[in-house]
Phi, psi and omega in degrees: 000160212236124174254142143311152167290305178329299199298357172290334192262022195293355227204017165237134177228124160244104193287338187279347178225136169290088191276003199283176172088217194262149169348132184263352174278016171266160195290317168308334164276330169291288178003302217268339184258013159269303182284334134027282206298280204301340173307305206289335159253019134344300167284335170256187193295331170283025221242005173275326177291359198260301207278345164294353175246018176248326186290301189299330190297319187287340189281307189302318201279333184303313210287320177270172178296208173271087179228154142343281171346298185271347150312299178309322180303327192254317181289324161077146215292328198272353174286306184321328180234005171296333169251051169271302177291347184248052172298349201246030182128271236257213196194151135328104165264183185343268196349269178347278188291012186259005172269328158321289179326310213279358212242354179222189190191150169224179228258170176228116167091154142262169178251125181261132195196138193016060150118323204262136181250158161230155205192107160258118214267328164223156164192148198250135152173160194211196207293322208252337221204136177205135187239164195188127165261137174254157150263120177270111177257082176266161180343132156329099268002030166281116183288138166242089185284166163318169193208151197243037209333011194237346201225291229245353185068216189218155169286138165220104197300050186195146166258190174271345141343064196231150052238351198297321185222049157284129143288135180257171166216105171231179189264180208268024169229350155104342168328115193297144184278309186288355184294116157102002183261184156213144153234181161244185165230109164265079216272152205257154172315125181238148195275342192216065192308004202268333198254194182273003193255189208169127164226126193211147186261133198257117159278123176245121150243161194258159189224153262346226215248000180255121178321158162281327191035102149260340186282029182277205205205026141288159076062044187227164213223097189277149159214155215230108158302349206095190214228143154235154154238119184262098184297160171300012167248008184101328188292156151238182208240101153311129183266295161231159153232168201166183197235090171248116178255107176248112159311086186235041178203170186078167158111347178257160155278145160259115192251124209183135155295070230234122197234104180271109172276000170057052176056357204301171199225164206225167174217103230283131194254359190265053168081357190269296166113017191282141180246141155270163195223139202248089179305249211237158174254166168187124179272154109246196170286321171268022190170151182225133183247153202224141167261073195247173177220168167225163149250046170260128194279122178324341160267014169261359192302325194269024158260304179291349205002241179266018155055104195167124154286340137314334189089014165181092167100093189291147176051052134236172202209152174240155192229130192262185194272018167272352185085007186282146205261104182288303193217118197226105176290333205285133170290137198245037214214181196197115129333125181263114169300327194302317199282332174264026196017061166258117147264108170308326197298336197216351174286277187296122168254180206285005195204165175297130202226348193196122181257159190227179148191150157189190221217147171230148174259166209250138151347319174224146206280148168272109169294114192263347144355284180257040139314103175264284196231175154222151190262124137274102214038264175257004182252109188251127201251115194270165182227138206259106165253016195233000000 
C-alpha cells in the first residue's frame, strides 16, 4: 500500500512546531519551521551547543524538496520518538524533548528486499542504552493486522533459525556492539491495522557493569532478517524475509551529566542494615549510572544484590528544581533477616569492602537542565548545570 509523505506524520506530535498556515511538508515550511528553531535557541540557555547542529541542519534542508529526509529535519529526533514515551496520553515538555534531540538523530532511506522496506526513522542513545523507530513496509497487499497476544501470538524481527534469522549490530570495524545485551521490540499504537505498515521501536540495553557506548562516532549497521509472528506455542510463521541492512550509527552527542557525590553514605533501611557509599552519578537524558561501594562480603552478595528495586543503589532519588521526584529509589517494602538468614554481625564489615557500579534506563527522557539536586538518604547533594 502507497503512503503519501503527509500520512508519515499522523503518529508524530511536537508542542514545539506549529503545524497551522501552509502545508508543512512544502520547502517553504520546512525552511521556515528550521529557522524557528534557531531563532528560539538563540535565546536559550543551551544555545551556543544547539545552534551549530540546527544551522547544519538549515543548510541541508534549504537544499531540499518536500521528502522524508526533511521532515525528519525539521521535527528532530525527540518529535520523532515522544510517543514511544507518551503512550498513556500525555506529552513532552520543551525541555525534554530538546534534550532528546541532542541524544539522537535521524536517518534517509531504508532498505528494500523482495517487496518488503524496513525504514529507520530516528534513534536515541547514550553509553548504556539505544532505542531505534523503524518503519516495517510488508509485500504489497500483505495485511499486518493488530495481533492479539493471547490467540494470535506476536511480530518478531528475529526467527527461530539461528543465526541465519538473527538480527546483528554491528560497527563499521565488523565488531559485534551488542554481545552481552538485550533487546525488545516494542510495537507502537497503529492507526489503520487494515494496511501493510507497522512501527516498532527496537530497544537495546547493555547488561553488566561495562557500557556498550552506543553513543560512539563509528559506523554501525543493523541488519533485519524479516518479520514472523511467533504464535503462543512458540512456532513461528514468516510474514517476509530479506537482507535489510540499515545504516543507523556515528552522528551522536554525547550529552551527559556527571555529579562527584563524595562518598555520602546510606544506611539500608528494609532490615538487612547493610551501608552503601555513594561515589559518582551520570545522568543522561536516558539512563542514570551510579559508581558505589558497600559492606557486604562478597560471598553475601546475592542477599543485597545492588540494593535496590532497580538493581542498584537503594535510596537515591533525583530532584528537579520544581521539586518533582524525577527518579526514586527509596525502598517501600522490609525484610525478615530470619527468613532470609541474615546475621549482620557476620555478614557486614565494619567498612567499604566493594566497589560496584551499574545503570538503569529511566521511564521518561530526563531535562538535564532541570537537575536541581540529588538525595541519598539524609544527604542532599546539589547538582551544577550551568
Amino acid at each position: 500500500m502507497k503512503k503519501r509523505i503527509s500520512d508519515l506524520l499522523d503518529t508524530y506530535q511536537d508542542d514545539s512546531v506549529e503545524l497551522s498556515g501552509p502545508t508543512p511538508l512544502s520547502s517553504a515550511r520546512i525552511k521556515e519551521l528550521t529557522m524557528n528553531k534557531i531563532n528560539e535557541t538563540k535565546t536559550a540557555k543551551k544555545a551556543v551547543r544547539l545552534t551549530t547542529r540546527l544551522l547544519a541542519a538549515a543548510a541541508a534542508v534549504a537544499a531540499l524538496t518536500a521528502s522524508a529526509m526533511a521532515v525528519n529535519y525539521a521535527i528532530g529526533a525527540g518529535g520523532l520518538m515522544q510517543g514511544f514515551f507518551t503512550q498513556d496520553g500525555g506529552a513532552l515538555t520543551t525541555g525534554q524533548i530538546e534534550n532528546l534531540d541532542q541524544v539522537g538523530q535521524t536517518f534517509e532511506g531504508g532498505a528494500t528486499d523482495n517487496g518488503a522496506t524496513i525504514t529507520p526513522i530516528a534513534a536515541l542513545a547514550d553509553e548504556n542504552c539505544y532505542y531505534l523507530r523503524l518503519r516495517i513496509e510488508a509485500p504489497e497487499g500483505t495485511a499486518l493486522p493488530d495481533l492479539d497476544p493471547d490467540t494470535d501470538g506476536w511480530y518478531q524481527l528475529v526467527g527461530n533459525q539461528w543465526p541465519e534469522e538473527e538480527l546483528t549490530f554491528v560497527s563499521e570495524t565488523g565488531e559485534n556492539i551488542i554481545s552481552g545485551y538485550s533487546y525488545t521490540f516494542e510495537w507502537q499504537p497503529d492507526s489503520d491495522p487494515t494496511d501493510n505498515m507497522k512501527e516498532v521501536v527496537v530497544r537495546f540495553t547493555a547488561h553488566g557493569a561495562d557500557p556498550a557506548v552506543f553513543n560512539n562516532q563509528e559506523g554501525k549497521i543493523l541488519t533485519i532478517r524479516g518479520l514472523w509472528i511467533q504464535a503462543p506455542d512458540k512456532g513461528y510463521t514468516p510474514v517476509f524475509t530479506g537482507n535489510f541492512a540499515l545504516d543507523v550509527g556515528g552522528a551522536f552527542e554525547q550529552h551527559s551529566l556527571t555529579v562527584d557525590c563524595g562518598g555520602a553514605d546510606y544506611v539500608d533501611i528494609t532490615g538487612l542494615g547493610y551501608t552503601m557509599w555513594l561515589d559518582r552519578v551520570e545522568l543522561t537524558p536516558l539512563s542514570i549510572s551510579v559508581w558505589f561501594r558497600d559492606n557486604v562480603k562478597p560471598d553475601q552478595t546475592s542477599f543485597a544484590a545492588f540494593g535496590g528495586s532497580k538493581g542498584f543503589c537503594e535510596g537515591l532519588q533525583i530532584v528537579l528544581k520544581d521539586g518533582t521526584v524525577a527518579f526514586d529509589n527509596v525502598p517501600t517494602w522490609t525484610h525478615d533477616p530470619a527468613e532470609l538468614n541474615w546475621d549482620a554481625a557476620t555478614m557486614l564489615a565494619d567498612g567499604p569492602i566493594s566497589n560496584k557500579n551499574g545503570f538503569t534506563p529511566f521511564d521518561q527522557p530526563l531535562d538535564l537542565d532541570q537537575v536541581d539536586y540529588l538525595k541519598f538518604g539524609d544527604h542532599i547533594i546539589p547538582v551544577h548545570t550551568d
